[in-house]
ROBA-688593 format. One record per residue (C-alpha): residue number from 1; x, y, z. Coordinates in pm, whole numbers, plus 32768, in hexadecimal, padded with zeros to 4 digits. Example, Ala and Ser with C-alpha at 12.3 -4.5 7.8 and 13.67 -1.06 7.14 Angstrom:
2
<1 <84CE 7E3E 830C>>
<2 <8557 7F96 82CA>>
***
This chain:
517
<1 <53CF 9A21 B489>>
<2 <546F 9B40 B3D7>>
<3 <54A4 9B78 B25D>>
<4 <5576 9CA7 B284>>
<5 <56AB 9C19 B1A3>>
<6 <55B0 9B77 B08D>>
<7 <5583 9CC4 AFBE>>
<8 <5693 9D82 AF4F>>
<9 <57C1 9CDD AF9C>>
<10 <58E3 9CBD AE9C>>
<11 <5990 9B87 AE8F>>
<12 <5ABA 9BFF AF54>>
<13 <59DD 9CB0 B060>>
<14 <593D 9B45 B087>>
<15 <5A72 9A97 B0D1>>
<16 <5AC4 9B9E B1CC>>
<17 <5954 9BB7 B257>>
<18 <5980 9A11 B2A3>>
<19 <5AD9 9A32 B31E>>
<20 <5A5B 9B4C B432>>
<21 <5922 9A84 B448>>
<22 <59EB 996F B4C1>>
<23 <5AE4 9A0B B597>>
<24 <596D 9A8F B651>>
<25 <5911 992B B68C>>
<26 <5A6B 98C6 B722>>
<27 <5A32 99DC B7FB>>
<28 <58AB 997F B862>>
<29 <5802 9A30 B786>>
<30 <5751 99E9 B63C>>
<31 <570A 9AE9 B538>>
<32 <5674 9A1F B43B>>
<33 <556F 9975 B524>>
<34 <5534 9A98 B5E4>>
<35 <558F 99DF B747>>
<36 <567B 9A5C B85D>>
<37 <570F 995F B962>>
<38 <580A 996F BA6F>>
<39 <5947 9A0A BA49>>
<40 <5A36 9915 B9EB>>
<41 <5BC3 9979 BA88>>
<42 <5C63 9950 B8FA>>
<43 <5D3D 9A7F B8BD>>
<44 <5D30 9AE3 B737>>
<45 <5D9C 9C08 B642>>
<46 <5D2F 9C14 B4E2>>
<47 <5D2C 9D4B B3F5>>
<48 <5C7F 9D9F B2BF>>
<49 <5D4E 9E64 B1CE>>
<50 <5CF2 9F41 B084>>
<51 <5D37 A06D AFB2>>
<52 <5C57 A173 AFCC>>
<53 <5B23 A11B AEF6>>
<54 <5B30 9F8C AF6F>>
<55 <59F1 9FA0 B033>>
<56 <5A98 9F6A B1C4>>
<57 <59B2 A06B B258>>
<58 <588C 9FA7 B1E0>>
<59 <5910 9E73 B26A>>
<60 <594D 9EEB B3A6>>
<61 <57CE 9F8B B39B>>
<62 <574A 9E42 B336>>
<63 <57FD 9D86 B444>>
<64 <577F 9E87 B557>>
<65 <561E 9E7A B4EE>>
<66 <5641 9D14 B50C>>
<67 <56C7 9CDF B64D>>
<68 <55D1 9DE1 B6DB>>
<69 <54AD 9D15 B647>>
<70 <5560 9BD2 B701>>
<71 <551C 9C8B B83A>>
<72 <56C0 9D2D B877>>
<73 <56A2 9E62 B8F0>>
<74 <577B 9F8E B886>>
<75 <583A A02B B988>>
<76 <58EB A17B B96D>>
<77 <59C9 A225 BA5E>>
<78 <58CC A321 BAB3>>
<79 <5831 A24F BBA1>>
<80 <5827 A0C6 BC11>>
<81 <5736 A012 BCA8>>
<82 <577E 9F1A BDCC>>
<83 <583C 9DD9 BD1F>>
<84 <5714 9CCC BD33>>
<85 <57D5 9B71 BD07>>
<86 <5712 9B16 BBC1>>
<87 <56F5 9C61 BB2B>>
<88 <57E1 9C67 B9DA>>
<89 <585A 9DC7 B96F>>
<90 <58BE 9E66 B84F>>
<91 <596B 9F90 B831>>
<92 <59EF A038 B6E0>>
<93 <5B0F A117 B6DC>>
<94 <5BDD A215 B63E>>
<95 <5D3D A2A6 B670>>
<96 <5CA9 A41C B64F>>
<97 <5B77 A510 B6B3>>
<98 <5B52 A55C B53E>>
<99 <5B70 A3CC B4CC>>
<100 <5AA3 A398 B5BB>>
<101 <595F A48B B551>>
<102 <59A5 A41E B3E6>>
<103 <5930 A2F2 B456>>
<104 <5812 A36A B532>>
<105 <57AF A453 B411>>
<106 <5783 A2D0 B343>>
<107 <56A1 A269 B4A9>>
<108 <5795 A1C1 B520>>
<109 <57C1 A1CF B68A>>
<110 <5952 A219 B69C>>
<111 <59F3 A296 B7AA>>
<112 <5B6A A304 B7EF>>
<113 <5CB6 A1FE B863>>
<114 <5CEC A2F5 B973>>
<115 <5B7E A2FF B9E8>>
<116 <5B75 A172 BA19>>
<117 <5CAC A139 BAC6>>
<118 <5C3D A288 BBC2>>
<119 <5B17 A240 BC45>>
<120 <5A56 A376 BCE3>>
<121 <59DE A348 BE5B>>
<122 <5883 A3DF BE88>>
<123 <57E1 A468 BF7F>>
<124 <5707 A375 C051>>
<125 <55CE A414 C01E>>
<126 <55E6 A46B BE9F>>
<127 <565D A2F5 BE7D>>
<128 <54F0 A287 BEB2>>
<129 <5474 A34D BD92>>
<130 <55A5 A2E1 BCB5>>
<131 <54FF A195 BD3B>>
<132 <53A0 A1EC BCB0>>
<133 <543C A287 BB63>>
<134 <5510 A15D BB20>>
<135 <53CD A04F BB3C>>
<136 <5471 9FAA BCA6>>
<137 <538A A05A BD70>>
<138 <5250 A0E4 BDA5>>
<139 <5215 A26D BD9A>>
<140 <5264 A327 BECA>>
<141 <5188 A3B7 BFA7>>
<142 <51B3 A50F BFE9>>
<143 <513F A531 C126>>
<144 <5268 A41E C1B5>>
<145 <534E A48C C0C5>>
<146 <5417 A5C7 C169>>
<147 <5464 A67D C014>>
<148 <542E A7DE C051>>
<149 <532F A88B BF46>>
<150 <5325 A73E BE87>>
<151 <51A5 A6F6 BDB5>>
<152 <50BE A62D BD44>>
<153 <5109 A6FB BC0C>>
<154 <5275 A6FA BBEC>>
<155 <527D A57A BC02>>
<156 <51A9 A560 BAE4>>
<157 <5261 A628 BA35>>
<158 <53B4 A55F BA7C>>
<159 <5308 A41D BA22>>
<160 <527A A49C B8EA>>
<161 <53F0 A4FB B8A6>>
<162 <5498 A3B4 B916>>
<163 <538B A2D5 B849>>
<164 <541D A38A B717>>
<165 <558F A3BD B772>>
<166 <560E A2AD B882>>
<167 <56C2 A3AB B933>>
<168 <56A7 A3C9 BAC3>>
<169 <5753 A52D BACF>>
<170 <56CA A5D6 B9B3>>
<171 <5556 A561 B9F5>>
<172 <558E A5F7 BB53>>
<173 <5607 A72B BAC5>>
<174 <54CE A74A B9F4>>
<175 <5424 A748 BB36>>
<176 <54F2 A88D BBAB>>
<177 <55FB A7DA BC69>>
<178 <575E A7F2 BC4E>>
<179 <5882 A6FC BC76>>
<180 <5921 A756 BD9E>>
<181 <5777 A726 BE5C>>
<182 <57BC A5D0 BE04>>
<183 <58EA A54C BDD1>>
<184 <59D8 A524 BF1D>>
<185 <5B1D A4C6 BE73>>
<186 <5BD6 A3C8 BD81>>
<187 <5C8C A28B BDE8>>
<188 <5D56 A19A BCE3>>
<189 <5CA1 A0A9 BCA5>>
<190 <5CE4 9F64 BD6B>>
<191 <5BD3 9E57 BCFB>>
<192 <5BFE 9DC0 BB99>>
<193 <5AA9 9DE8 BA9E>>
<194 <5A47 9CE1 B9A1>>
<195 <5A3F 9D45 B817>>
<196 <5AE6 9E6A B798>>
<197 <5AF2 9EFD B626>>
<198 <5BE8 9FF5 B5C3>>
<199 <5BF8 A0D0 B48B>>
<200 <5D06 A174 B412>>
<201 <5DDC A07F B48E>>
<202 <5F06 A10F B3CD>>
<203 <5F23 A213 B4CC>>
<204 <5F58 A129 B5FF>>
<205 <6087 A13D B698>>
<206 <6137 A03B B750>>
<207 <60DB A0A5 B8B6>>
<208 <5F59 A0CE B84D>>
<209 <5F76 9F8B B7AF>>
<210 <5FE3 9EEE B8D8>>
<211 <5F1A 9F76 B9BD>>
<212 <5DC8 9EFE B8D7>>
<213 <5E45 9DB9 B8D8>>
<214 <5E66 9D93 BA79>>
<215 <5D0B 9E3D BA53>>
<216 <5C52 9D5F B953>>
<217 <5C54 9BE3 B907>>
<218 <5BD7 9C01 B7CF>>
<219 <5C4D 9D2C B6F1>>
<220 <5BFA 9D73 B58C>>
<221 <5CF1 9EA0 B4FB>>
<222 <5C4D 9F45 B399>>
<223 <5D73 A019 B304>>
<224 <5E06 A06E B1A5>>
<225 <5F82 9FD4 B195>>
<226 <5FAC A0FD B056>>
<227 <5F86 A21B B17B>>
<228 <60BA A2BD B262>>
<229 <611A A1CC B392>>
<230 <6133 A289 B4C6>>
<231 <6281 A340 B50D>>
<232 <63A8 A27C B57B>>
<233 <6318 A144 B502>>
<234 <63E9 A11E B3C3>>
<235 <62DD A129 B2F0>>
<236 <6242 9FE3 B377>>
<237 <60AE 9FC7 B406>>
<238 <6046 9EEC B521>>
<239 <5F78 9E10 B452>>
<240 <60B4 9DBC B378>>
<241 <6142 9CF8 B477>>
<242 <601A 9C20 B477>>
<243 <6057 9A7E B3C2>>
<244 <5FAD 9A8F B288>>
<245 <5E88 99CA B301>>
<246 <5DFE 9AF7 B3E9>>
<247 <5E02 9BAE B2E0>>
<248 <5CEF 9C01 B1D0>>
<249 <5D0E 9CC7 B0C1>>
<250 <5BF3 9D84 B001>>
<251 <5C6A 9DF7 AE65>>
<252 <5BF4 9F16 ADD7>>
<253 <5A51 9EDC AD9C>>
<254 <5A45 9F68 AC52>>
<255 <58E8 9FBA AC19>>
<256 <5910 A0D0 AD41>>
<257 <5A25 A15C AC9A>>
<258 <5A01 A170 AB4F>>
<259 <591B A29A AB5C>>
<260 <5A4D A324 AC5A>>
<261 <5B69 A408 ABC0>>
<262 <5C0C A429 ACF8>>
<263 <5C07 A2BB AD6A>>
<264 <5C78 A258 AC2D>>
<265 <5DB2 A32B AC4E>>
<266 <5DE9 A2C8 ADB3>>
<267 <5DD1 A179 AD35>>
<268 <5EEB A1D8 ABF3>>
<269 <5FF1 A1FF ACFF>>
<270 <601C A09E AD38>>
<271 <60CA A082 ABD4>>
<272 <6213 A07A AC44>>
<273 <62AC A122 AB02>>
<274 <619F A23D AB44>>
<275 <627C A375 AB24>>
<276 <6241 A4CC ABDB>>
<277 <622D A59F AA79>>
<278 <616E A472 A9DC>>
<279 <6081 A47E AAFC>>
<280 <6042 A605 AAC7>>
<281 <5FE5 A5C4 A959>>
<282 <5EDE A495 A9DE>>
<283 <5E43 A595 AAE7>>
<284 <5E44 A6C3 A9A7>>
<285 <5DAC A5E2 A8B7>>
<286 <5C94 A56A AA00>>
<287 <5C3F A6F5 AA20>>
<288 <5BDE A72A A8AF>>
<289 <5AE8 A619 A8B5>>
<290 <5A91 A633 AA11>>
<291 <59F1 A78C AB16>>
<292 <5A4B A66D AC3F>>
<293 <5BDE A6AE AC00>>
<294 <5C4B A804 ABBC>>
<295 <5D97 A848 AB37>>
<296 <5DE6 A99B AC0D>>
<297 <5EB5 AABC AB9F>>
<298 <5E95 AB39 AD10>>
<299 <5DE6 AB07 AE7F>>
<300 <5CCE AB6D AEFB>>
<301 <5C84 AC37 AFF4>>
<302 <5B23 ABF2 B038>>
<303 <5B41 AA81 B050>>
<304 <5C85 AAB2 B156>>
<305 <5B50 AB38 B235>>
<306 <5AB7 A9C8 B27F>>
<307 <5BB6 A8E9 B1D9>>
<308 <5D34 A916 B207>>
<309 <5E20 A91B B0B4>>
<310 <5EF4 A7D6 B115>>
<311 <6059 A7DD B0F4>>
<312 <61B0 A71F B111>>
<313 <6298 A83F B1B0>>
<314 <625C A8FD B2E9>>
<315 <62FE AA51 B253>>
<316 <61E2 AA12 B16C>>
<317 <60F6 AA01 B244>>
<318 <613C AB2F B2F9>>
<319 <617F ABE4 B1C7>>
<320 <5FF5 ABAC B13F>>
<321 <5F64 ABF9 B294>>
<322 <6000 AD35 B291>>
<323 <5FAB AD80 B12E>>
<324 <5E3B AD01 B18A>>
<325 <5E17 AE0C B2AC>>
<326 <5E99 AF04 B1D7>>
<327 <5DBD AEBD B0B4>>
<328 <5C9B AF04 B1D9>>
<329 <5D06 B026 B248>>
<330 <5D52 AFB1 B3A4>>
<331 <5DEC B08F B493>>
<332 <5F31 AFE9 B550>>
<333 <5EC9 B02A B6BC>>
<334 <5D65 AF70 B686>>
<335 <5C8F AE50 B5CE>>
<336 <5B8C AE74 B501>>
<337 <5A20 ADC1 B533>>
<338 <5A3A AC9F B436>>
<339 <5BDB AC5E B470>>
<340 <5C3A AAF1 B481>>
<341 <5CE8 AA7E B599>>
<342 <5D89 A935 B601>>
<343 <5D74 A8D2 B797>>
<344 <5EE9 A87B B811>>
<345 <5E8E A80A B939>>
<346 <5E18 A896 BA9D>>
<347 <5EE6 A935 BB7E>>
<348 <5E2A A94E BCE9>>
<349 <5E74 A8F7 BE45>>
<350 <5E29 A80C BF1A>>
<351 <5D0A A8E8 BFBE>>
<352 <5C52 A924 BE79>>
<353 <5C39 A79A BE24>>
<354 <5ACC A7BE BE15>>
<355 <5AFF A8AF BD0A>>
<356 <5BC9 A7FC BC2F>>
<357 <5ABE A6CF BC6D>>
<358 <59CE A79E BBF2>>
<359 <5AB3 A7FB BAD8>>
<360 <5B0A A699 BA6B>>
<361 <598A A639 BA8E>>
<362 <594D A742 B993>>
<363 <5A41 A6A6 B88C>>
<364 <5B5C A7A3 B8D4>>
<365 <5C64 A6BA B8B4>>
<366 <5DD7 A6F6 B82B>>
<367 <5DAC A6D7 B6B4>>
<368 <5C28 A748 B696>>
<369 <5C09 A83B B575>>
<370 <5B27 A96A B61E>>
<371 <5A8A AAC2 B576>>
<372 <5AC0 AC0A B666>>
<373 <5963 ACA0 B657>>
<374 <5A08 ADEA B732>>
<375 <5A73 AE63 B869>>
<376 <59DA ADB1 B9D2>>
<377 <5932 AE85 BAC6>>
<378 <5A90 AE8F BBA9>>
<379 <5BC8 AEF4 BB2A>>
<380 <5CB5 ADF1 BA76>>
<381 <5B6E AD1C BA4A>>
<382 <5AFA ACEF B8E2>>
<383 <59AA AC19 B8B1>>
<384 <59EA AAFC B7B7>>
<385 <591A AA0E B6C9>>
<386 <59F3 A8A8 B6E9>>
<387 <599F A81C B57C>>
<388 <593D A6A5 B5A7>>
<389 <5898 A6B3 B716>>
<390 <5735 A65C B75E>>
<391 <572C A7D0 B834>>
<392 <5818 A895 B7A2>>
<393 <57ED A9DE B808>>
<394 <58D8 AA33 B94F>>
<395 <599F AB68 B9D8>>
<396 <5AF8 AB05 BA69>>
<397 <5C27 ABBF BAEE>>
<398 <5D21 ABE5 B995>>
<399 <5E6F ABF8 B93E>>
<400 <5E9F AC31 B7C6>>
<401 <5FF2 ABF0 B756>>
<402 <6007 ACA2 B5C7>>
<403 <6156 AC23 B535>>
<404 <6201 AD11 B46A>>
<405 <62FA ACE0 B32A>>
<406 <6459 ACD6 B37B>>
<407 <6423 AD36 B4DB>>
<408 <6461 AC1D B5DC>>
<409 <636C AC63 B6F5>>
<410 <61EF ACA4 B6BD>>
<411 <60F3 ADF3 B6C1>>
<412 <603C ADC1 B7D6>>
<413 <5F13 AEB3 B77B>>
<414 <5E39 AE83 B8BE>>
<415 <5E5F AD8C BA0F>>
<416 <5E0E AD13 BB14>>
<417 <5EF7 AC9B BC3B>>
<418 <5E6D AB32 BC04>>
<419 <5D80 AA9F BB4C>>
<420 <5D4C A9DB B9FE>>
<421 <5E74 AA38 B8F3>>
<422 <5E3C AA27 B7B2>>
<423 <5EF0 AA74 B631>>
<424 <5E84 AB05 B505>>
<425 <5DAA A9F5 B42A>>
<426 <5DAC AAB4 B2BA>>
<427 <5EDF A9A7 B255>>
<428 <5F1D A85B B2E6>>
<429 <601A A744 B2E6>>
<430 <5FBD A636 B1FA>>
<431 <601F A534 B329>>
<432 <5F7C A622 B405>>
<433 <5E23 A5ED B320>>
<434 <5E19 A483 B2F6>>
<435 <5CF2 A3ED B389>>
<436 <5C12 A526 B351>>
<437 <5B2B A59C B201>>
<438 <5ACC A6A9 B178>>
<439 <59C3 A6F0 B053>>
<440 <5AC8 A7C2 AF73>>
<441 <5C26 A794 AFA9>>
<442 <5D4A A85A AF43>>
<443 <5ECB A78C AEF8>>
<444 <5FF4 A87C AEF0>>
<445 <6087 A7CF ADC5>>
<446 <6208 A88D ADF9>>
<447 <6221 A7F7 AF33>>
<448 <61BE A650 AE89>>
<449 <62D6 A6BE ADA0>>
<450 <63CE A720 AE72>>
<451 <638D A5DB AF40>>
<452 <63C0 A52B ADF8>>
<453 <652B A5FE ADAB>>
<454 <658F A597 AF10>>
<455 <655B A41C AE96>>
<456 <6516 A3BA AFAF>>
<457 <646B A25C AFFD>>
<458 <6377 A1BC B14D>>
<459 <6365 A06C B156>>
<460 <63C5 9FEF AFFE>>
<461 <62E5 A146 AF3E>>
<462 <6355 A269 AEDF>>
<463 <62B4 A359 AFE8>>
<464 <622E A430 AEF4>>
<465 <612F A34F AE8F>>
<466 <60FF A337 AFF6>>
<467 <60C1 A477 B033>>
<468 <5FEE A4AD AEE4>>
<469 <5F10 A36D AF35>>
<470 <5EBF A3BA B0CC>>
<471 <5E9C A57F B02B>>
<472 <5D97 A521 AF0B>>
<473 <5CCB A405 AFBA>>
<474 <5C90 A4F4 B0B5>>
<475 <5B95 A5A6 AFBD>>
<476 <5A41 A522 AFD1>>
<477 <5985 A5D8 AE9A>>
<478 <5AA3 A6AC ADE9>>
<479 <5C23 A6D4 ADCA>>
<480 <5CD6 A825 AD63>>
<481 <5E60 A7A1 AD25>>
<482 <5EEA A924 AD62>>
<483 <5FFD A957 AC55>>
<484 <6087 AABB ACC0>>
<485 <60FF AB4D AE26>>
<486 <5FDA AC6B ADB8>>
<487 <5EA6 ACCC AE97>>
<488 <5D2C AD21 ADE7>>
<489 <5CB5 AE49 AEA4>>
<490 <5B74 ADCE AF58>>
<491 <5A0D AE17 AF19>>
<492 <59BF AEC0 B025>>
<493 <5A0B AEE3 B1C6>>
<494 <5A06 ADE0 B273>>
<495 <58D0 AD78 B34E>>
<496 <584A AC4C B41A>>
<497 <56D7 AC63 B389>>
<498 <5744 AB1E B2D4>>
<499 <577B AA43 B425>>
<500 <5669 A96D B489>>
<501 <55CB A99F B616>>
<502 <5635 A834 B631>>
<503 <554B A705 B6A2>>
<504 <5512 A78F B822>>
<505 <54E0 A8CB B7D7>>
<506 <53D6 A876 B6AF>>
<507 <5327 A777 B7AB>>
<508 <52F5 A89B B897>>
<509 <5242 A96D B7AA>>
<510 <5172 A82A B72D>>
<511 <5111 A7F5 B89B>>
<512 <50B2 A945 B8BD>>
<513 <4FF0 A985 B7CC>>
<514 <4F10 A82C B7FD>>
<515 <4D99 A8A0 B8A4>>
<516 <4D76 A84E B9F3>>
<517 <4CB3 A715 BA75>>
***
């Protein structure tokens, strides 16, 4: 029997725990006893909603580690086993690559929307070792398997990597492989799963939500009803639409955030009287008693490096990439090692789909937020660090578009004919950054305010506080509210001396250096 919700629990994150807890047990499957039966066929949606600061992401953690200790297993779309009829599944979602490692960074096993309902098709022979890795079969033999230059060694390296990151592709990229070795192709997904979480729930859109629901009988959404619905929803999230009883709501737990400047004046919006000028003077006054909120005469430079300045206005945007390149020194026909950049999407064709599998496998998804560590060894290549992925060191064909003020069509400093496209990341969309953190983060306060002059309103509040709430909750440590359209000069050049190997790469050198024996 498990004890996992007897500790810590507020009183609202125990009603919600019991509520979930139930829906399990409808569904076969009980959390508090730690025992798993047969899948029942009852069809269910609940959501648990909070502000930022109302302890969801600990819920959902509690609730995995409990149904893993009940014996469900957690299923990603990196790989899936062969459906055993009383095998009960888990798998725990999010609408974005970067939502998704914020999780994973927490050790949460989260995977992608897109990645469950695409399933990849491997290759028949790698399949057994996916097998092996995954606990569903036993460990190949090498001399049956027909794996050319596969070892003894590089499978121990990919299950030492899988035991600590759950990941099919990026252990067997720890063991030297790539993507496209392994993985044939990608089919939609045809054959409903079990129990699926999803965070960030406020970014599901209609379709998505849909298609989860065909996909899972029992579906728990964790979102924040005070962040920006998905466009062309009129301001309304999927787990609004739910009858009252589905869903549970978690209040603000204040013993996490009194000690919390910025929680507390994410959590200030909610006062409906709250005005734009009124809510200046509350961040001012925060910033003399406070080094976690900084009231900012100006941006900075070195922080646009790893964290973008988010902002309302797409002129804006372009405007303080430009002004961050220039601050640089950057010359207009290339990048600099250490540049931001923003993937767009791929752009291949049909005969290089085992290239964009490998791409995808890496993380390299439209929307991952990637460093450009300098030129690849053919031209229009660039070699890449994907920030987020287990391995994320890659080269891939480029197209970098470099938007320009007041000119309509972009710089396009280097390309190739196809490959992976990609935008500058120094300034970001705040819609654009929800679901992702960032240690420091910068808020172009001219842009909240002119979203406050437009008085304009989403779903009953005024979107300012909208976009204020989802800019400053996206700061995990410290908030700079930017005052003045002004740029610091940085510190120095930039560099990527600050990016870690990642987890593969770091394994590899562990291996290495063991003694032999």
């Amino acid at each position: 029997m498990t004890d996992t919700p007897a500790i810590q629990f507020s009183e609202d994150q125990a009603e919600a725990w019991d509520a979930v807890a139930e829906a399990l047990r409808k569904a076969g499957v009980d959390v508090d006893d730690g025992m798993v039966m047969p899948e029942t066929s009852t069809a269910q949606v609940h959501s648990v909603i909070g502000k930022a600061g109302s302890g969801k992401t600990m819920l959902l953690s509690a609730l995995y580690k409990a149904l893993e200790e009940a014996g469900v297993e957690v299923v990603s779309g990196d790989y899936e086993g062969k459906k055993k009829k009383e095998r009960r599944t888990l798998a725990i979602l999010a609408p974005t690559n970067k939502a998704a490692s914020v999780l994973r960074s927490r050790g949460v096993p989260a995977t992608t929307i897109h990645r469950i309902l695409y399933t990849p098709v491997y290759d028949p022979e790698y399949e057994r070792i996916a097998e092996w890795l995954s606990g569903q079969g036993e460990r190949p033999n090498l001399d049956i398997l027909k794996v050319d230059g596969l070892t003894e060694e590089m499978l121990d390296r990919a299950k030492a990597f899988f035991d600590l990151h759950k990941s099919v592709p990026a252990a067997l990229a720890s063991a030297g492989l790539r993507g496209s070795d392994f993985i044939q192709g990608w089919k939609r997904r045809e054959d409903p799963l079990d129990i699926g979480f999803v965070d960030e729930a406020s970014m599901l859109d209609e379709r998505q939500f849909d298609d989860l629901r065909e996909i899972f009988p029992t579906l728990v959404l964790f979102g924040d009803p005070a962040q920006l619905a998905p466009v062309n929803q009129s301001g309304q999230m999927s787990f609004e639409k739910l009858p009252d009883e589905r869903k549970h709501v978690l209040h603000r737990i204040h013993r996490q955030t009194q000690d919390n400047p910025i929680l507390d004046l994410a959590h200030a919006l909610a006062d409906e009287a709250l005005t734009f000028d009124r809510f200046e003077r509350m961040i001012e006054d925060r910033a003399a008693n406070d080094d976690r909120v900084v009231w900012a005469g100006r941006v900075e430079a070195d922080l646009m490096a790893r964290s973008p300045v988010l902002v309302w206005r797409n002129a804006t945007r372009i405007r303080l990439i430009h002004a961050f390149r220039g601050a640089f020194s950057a010359p207009v026909d290339e990048l600099l090692p250490g540049e931001p950049l923003i993937c767009d999407g791929i752009e291949l064709p049909a005969k290089h789909r085992k290239r964009r599998i490998d791409l995808e496998a890496r993380g390299l998804i439209k929307g991952a937020q990637v460093i450009y560590l300098g030129p690849g060894k053919k031209p229009g290549f660039s070699r890449l660090h994907v920030i987020g992925s287990e391995d994320p060191r890659l080269s891939a064909a480029s197209i970098v578009k470099i938007e320009l003020p007041d000119e309509e069509e972009p710089f396009i400093p280097f390309a190739a004919r196809m490959g992976a496209t990609f935008l500058h990341g120094a300034a970001v969309t705040i819609h654009k950054a929800q679901g992702s953190q960032w240690r420091d983060v910068q808020v172009f306060a001219p842009d909240i305010y002119a979203a406050a002059r437009a008085g304009r309103v989403e779903a009953g509040i005024a979107l300012w506080k909208r976009l204020a709430y989802v800019a400053i909750t996206r700061a995990e440590h410290r908030l700079l509210w930017v005052t003045r359209a002004r740029l610091a000069r940085p510190s120095g050049p930039l560099g990527v001396e600050d990016l870690p190997k990642g987890a593969a790469q770091a394994l590899k050198l562990e291996m290495q250096d063991q003694p032999e024996g």
